[in-house]
TIMARMI-902318 format. One record per residue: residue number from 1; residue in three letters; chain; z, x, y of N, C-alpha, C in turn. Coordinates in nm, 2 decimals, decimal comma, always signed. Atoms other than C-alpha are relative to their C-alpha. Layout:
// residues N
+------+------+-------+--------+--------+--------+--------+--------+--------+--------+--------+--------+
! romi ! tido ! romar !   n.pz !   n.px !   n.py !  ca.pz !  ca.px !  ca.py !   c.pz !   c.px !   c.py !
+------+------+-------+--------+--------+--------+--------+--------+--------+--------+--------+--------+
!  NUM !  ALA !     A !      Z !      X !      Y !      Z !      X !      Y !      Z !      X !      Y !
...
+------+------+-------+--------+--------+--------+--------+--------+--------+--------+--------+--------+
END
This chain:
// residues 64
+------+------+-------+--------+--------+--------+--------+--------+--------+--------+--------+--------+
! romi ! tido ! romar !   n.pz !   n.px !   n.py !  ca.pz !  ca.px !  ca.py !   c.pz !   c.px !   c.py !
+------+------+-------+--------+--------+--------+--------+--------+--------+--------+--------+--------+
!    1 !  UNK !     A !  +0,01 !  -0,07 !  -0,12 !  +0,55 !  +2,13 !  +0,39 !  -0,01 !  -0,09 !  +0,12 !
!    2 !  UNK !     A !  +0,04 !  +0,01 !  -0,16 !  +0,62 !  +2,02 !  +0,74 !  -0,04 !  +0,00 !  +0,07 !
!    3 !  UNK !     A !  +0,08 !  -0,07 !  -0,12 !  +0,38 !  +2,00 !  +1,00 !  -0,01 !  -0,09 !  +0,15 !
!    4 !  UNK !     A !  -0,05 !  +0,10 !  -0,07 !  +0,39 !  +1,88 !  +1,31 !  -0,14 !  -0,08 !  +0,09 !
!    5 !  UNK !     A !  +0,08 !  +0,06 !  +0,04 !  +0,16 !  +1,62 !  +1,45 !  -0,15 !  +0,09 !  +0,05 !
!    6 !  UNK !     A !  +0,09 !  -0,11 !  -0,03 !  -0,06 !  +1,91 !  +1,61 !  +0,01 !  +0,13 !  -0,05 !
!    7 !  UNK !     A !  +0,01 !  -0,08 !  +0,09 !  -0,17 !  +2,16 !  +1,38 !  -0,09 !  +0,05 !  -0,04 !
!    8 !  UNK !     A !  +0,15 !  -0,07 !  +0,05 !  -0,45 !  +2,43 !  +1,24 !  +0,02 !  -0,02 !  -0,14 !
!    9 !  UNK !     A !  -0,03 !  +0,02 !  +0,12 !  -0,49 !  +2,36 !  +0,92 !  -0,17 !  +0,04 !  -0,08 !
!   10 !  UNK !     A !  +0,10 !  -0,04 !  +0,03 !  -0,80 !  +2,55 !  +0,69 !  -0,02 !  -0,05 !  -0,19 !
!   11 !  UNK !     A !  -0,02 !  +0,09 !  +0,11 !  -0,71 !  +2,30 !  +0,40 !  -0,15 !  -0,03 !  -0,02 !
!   12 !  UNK !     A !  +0,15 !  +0,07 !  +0,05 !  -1,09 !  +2,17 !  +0,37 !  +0,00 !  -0,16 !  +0,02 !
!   13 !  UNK !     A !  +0,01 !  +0,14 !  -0,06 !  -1,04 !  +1,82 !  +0,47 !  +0,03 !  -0,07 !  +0,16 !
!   14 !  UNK !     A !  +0,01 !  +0,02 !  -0,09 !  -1,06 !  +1,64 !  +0,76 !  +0,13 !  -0,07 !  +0,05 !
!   15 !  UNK !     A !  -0,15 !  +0,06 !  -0,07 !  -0,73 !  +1,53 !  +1,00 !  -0,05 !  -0,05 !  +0,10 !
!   16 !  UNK !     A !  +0,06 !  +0,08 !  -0,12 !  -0,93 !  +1,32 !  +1,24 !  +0,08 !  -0,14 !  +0,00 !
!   17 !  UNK !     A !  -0,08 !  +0,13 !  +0,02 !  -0,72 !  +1,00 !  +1,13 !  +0,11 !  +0,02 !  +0,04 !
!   18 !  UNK !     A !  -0,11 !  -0,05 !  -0,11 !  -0,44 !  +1,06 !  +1,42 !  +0,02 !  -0,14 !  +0,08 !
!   19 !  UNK !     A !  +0,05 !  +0,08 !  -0,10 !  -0,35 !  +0,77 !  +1,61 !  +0,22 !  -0,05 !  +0,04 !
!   20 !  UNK !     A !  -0,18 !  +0,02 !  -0,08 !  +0,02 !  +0,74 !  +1,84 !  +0,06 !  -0,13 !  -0,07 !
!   21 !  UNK !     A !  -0,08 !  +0,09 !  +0,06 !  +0,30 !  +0,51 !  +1,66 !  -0,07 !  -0,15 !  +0,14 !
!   22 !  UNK !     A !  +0,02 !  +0,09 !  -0,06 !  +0,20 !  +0,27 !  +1,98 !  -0,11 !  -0,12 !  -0,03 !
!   23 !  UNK !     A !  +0,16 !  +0,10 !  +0,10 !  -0,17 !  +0,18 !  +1,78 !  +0,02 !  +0,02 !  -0,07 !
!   24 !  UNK !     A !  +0,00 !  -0,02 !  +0,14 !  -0,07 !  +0,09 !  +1,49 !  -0,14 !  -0,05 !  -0,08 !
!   25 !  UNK !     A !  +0,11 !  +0,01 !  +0,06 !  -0,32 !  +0,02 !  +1,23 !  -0,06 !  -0,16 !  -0,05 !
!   26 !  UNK !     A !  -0,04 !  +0,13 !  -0,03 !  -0,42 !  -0,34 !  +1,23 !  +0,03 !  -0,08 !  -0,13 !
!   27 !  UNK !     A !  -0,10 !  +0,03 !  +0,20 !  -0,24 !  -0,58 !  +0,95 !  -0,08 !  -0,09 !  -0,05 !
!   28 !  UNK !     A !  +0,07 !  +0,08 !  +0,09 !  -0,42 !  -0,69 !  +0,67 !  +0,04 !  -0,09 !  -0,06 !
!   29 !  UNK !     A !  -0,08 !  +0,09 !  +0,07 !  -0,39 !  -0,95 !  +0,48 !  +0,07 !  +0,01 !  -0,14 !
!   30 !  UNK !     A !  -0,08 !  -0,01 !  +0,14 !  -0,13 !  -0,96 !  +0,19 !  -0,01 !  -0,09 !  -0,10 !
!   31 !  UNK !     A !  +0,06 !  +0,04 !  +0,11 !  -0,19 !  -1,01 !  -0,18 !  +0,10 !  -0,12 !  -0,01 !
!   32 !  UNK !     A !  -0,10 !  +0,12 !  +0,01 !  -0,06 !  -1,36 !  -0,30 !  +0,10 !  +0,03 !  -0,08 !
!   33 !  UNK !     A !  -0,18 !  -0,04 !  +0,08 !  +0,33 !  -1,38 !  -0,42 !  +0,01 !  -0,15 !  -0,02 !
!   34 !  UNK !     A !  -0,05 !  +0,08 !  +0,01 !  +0,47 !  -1,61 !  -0,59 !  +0,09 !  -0,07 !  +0,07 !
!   35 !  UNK !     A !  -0,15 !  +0,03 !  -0,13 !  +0,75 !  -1,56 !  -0,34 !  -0,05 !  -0,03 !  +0,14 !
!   36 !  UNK !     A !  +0,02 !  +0,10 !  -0,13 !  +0,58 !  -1,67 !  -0,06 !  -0,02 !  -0,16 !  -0,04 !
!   37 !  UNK !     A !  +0,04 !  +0,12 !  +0,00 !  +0,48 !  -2,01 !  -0,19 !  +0,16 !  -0,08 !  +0,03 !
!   38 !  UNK !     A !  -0,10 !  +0,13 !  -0,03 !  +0,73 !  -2,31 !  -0,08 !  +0,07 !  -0,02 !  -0,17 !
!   39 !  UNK !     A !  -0,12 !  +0,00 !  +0,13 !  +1,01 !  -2,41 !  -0,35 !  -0,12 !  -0,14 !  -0,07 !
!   40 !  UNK !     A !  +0,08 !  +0,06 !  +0,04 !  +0,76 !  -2,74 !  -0,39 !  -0,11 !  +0,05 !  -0,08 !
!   41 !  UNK !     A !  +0,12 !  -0,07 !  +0,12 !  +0,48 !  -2,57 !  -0,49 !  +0,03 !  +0,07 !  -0,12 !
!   42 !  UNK !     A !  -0,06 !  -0,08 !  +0,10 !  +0,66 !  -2,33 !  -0,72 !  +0,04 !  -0,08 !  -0,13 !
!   43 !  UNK !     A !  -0,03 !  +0,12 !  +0,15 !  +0,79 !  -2,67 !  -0,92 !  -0,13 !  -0,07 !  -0,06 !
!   44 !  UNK !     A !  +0,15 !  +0,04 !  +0,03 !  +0,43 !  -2,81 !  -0,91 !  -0,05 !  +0,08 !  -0,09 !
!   45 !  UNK !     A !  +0,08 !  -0,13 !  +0,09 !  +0,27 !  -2,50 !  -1,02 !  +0,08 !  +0,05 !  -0,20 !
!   46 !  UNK !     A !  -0,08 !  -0,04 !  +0,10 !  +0,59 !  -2,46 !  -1,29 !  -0,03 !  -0,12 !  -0,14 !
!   47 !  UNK !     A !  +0,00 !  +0,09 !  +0,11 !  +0,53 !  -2,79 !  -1,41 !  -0,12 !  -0,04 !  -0,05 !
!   48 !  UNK !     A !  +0,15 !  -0,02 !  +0,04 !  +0,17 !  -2,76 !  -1,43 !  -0,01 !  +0,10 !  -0,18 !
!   49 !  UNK !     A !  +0,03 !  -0,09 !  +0,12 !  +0,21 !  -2,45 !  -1,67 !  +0,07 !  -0,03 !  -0,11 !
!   50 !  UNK !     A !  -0,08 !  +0,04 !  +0,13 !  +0,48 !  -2,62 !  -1,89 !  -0,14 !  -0,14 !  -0,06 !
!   51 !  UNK !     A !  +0,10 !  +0,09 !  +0,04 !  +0,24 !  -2,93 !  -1,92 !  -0,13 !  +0,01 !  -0,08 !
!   52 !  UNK !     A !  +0,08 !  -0,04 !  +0,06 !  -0,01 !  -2,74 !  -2,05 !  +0,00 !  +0,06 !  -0,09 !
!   53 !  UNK !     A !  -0,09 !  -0,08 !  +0,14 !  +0,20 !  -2,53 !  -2,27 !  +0,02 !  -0,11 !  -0,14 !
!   54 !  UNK !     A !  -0,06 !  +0,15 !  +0,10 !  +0,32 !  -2,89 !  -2,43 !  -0,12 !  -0,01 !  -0,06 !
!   55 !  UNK !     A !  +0,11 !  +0,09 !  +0,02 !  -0,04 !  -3,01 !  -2,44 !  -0,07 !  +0,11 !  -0,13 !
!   56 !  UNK !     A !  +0,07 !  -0,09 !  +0,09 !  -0,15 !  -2,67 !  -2,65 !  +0,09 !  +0,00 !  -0,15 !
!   57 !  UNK !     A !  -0,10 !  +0,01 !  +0,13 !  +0,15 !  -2,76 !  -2,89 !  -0,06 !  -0,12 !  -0,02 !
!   58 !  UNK !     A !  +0,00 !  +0,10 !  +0,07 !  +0,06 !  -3,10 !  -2,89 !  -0,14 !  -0,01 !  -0,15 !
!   59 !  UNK !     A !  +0,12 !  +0,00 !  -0,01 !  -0,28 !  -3,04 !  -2,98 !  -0,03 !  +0,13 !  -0,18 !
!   60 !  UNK !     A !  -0,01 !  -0,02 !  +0,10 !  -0,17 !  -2,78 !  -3,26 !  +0,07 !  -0,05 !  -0,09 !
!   61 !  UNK !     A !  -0,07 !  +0,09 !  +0,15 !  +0,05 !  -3,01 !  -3,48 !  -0,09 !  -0,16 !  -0,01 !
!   62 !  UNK !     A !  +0,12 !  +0,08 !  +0,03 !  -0,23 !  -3,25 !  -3,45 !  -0,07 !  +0,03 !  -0,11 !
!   63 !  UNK !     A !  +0,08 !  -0,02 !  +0,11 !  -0,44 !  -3,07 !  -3,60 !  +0,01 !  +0,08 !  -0,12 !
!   64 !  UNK !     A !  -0,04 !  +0,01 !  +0,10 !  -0,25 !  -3,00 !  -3,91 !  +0,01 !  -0,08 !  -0,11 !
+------+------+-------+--------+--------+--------+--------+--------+--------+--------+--------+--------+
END
């Protein structure tokens, strides 16, 4: 249903949260992405988790 931005409405909740496309709502901060990080970091971080991966192999044919 369509309504337009002035309206009666006997819905039971409140439409006090109105505010002109000109105030918008202010910008929060965004969750972390891989895809923001730099191509550097991305190799660091990549070669961090292989390194560690190796280390958990190494670490099980050890201890065999």
């Amino acid at each position: 249903m369509k309504q337009g931005p002035i309206h009666s409405c006997t819905c039971g909740h409140d439409h006090s949260h109105a505010h002109a496309p000109s105030a918008p709502h202010p910008p929060q901060p965004v969750p972390w992405s891989i895809l923001r990080m730099s191509l550097a970091s991305r190799l660091l971080a990549a070669l961090a988790i292989a390194g560690g991966l190796w280390g958990m192999i190494a670490l099980a044919m050890r201890a065999t």
